[in-house]
N, C-alpha and C positions, 0 to 999 in steps of 0.2 A: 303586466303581471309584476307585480313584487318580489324583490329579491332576497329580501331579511324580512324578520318577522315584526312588526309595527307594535308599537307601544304608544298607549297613552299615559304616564305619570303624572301625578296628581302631588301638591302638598297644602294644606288649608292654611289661610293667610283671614288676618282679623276680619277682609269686608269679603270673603269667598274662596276662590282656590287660584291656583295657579297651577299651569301646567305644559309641559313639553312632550313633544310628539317625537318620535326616533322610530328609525329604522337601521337596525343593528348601532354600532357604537360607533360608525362614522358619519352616520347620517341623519343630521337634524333638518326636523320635515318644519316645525313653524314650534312657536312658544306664545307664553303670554300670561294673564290675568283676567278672570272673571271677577265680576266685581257684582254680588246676588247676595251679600249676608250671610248669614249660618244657619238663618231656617231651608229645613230638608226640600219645604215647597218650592224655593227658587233656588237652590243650590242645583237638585235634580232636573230641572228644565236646562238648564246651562249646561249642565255636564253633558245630559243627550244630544243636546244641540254640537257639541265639541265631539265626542264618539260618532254621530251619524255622520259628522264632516270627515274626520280621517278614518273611518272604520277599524281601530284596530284589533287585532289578534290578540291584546289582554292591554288589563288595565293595571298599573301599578299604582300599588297607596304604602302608608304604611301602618303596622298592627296597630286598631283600634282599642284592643284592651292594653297596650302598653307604650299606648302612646303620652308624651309628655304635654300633650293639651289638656284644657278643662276639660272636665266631663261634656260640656256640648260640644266638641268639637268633637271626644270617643264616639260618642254616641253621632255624627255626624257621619266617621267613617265609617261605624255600622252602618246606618242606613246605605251608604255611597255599598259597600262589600255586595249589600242583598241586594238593592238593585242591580249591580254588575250579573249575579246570580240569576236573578230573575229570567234577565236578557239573553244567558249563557255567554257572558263574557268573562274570560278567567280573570282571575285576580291572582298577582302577584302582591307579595309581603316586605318590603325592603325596609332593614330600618334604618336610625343614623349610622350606629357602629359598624352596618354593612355599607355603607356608603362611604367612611370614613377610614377603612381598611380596602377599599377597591381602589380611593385616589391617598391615600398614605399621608393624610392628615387628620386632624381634629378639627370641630367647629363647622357649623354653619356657611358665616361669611370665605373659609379657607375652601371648602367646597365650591363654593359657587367660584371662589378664583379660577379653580383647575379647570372647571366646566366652560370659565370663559377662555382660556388660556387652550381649550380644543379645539373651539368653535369660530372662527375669524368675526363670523357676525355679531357672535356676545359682545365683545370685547367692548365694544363705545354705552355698552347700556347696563353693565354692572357698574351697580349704585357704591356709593362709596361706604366704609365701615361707619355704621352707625358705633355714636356714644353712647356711655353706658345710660346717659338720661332720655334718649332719643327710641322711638319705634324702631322698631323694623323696616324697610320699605317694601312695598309689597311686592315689586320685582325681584327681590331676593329671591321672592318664594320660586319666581321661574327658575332659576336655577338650581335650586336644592331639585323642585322636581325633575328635571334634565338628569341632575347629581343621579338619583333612585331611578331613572327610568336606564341608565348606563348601567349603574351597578347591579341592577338586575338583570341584565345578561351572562351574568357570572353568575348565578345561582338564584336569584328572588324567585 
């Protein structure tokens, strides 16, 4: 039996999502990268497939009508919301500035520092600050999602 309650967080990443699994806020169960596109047809296979593996007690995303993606992405974590819904798995709401107030930074990349700076195992696989001409990499996004599924034990 489990002794905190399990979270799966979520953050969408250009080829699909990213996501980290916790159990309360010292315990990281596994992380990582799906890598399915942004159509709802392979995103939602992938996502069950990660939910039926760790079962969690709710799903963190963040607000899809105020989120700072394109519209396919909005509309991306709608679909993600309702299907949570469907399944009766709760959804929790976190957004940056709640993530960004729970570790007492700003930015993306500063998050994912503190997230590795918890976690002994991040530490070798936080990618380095991308330039300003440079992508993102898409393991950042593990992180920021870790970032949101932390801070939402404080209120998401």
């Amino acid at each position: 039996m489990r002794g905190c309650e399990r979270v799966v967080a979520l953050e969408l990443t250009r080829k699909g999502f990213a996501f980290g699994v916790l159990e309360g806020e010292e315990r990281l169960i596994d992380w990582g990268t799906r890598e399915c596109g942004r159509d709802v047809a392979r995103v939602l296979p992938a996502l069950r497939s990660v939910t039926e593996r760790y079962r969690p007690d709710r799903l963190v995303l963040e607000e899809p009508a105020g989120s700072p993606k394109k519209r396919a992405g909005r509309s991306l974590l709608a679909w993600i919301e309702q299907w949570a819904s469907d399944f009766d798995l709760p959804v929790s709401v976190v957004e940056r500035d709640q993530m960004e107030r729970y570790f007492g930074v700003s930015g993306r990349y500063e998050i994912a520092r503190r997230v590795a700076a918890l976690f002994e195992e991040l530490r070798l696989h936080l990618p380095d600050k991308r330039r300003r001409w440079e992508s993102e990499r898409p393991m950042l996004g593990a992180f920021v999602a870790i970032g949101r599924g932390l801070a939402s034990y404080r209120g998401g």
